[in-house]
C-alpha positions in Angstrom: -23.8 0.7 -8.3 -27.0 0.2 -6.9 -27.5 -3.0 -7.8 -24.0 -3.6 -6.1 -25.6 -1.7 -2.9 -28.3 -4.2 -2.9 -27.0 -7.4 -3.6 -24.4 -7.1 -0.9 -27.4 -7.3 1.5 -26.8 -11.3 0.8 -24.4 -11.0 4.0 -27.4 -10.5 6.3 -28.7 -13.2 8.7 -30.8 -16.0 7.1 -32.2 -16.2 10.7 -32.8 -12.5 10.6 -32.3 -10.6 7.8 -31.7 -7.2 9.5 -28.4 -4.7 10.2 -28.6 -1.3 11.6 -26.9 1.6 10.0 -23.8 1.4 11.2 -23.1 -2.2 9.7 -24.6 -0.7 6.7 -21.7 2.1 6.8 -19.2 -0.4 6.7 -20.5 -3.3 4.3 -21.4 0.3 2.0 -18.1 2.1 2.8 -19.7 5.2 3.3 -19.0 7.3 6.7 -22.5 9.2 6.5 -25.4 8.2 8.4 -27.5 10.0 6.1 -26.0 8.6 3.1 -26.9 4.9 4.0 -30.1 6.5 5.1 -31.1 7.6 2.0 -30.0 4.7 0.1 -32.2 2.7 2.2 -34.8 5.3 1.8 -34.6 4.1 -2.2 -34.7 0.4 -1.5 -37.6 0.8 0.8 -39.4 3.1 -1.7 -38.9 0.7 -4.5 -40.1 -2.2 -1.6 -36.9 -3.9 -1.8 -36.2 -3.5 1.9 -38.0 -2.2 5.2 -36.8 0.1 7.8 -37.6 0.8 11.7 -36.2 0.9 14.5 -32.7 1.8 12.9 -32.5 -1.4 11.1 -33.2 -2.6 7.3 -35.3 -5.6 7.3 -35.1 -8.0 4.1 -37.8 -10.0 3.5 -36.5 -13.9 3.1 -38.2 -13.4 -0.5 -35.5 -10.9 -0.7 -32.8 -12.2 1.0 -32.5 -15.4 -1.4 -33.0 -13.3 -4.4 -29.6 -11.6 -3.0 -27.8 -14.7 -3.0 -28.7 -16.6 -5.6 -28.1 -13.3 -8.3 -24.5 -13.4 -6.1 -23.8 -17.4 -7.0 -25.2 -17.5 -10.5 -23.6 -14.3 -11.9 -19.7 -14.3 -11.9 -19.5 -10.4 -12.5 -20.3 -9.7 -9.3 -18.4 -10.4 -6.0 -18.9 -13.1 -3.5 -20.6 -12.7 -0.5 -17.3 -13.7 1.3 -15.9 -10.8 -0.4 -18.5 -8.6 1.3 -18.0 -10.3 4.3 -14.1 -9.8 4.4 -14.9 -6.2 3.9 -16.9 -5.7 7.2 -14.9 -7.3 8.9 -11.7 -5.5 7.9 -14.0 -2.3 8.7 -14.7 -3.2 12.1 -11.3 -4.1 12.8 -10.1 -0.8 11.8 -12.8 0.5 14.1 -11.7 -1.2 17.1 -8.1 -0.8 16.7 -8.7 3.1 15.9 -10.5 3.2 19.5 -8.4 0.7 21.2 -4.9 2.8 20.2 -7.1 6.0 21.6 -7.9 4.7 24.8 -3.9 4.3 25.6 
């Protein structure tokens, strides 16, 4: 959901609450560039979120409205959940291009 989309933007930086596309990708599961484009397109629109210089900014505003929606409502999942996710992404990534360059 979009509201799903959003909230997982909790993971970001509290010192800078910013990810390029590509860690969008992952944390989103989506393999288009142009689909985390234009749902960053949305959340800047609606002035959740900026964008430039291939990177969404939250606002700190923004950023602790993320997490605190994440700790006091048990529907949704954790951040570490999130996190776990990325991780496992990138991990895939690497292995994908380390087994490639053999």
């Amino acid at each position: 959901s979009w509201t799903n989309l959003y909230l997982s933007l909790a993971v970001l930086p509290e010192s800078k609450p910013t990810a390029p596309l590509a860690f969008l990708m992952r944390l989103w599961t989506i393999s288009s560039k142009a689909s985390a484009r234009a749902i960053v397109s949305v959340f800047t629109s609606l002035g959740l979120a900026s964008f430039g210089n291939g990177e969404i900014v939250l606002h700190d505003i923004h950023l602790e409205y993320c997490r605190a929606r994440c700790a006091r409502d048990p529907n949704h999942p954790l951040e570490a959940a999130w996190h776990l996710r990325v991780l496992t992404q990138y991990a895939i990534t690497t292995a994908v291009v380390v087994k490639g360059n053999e």
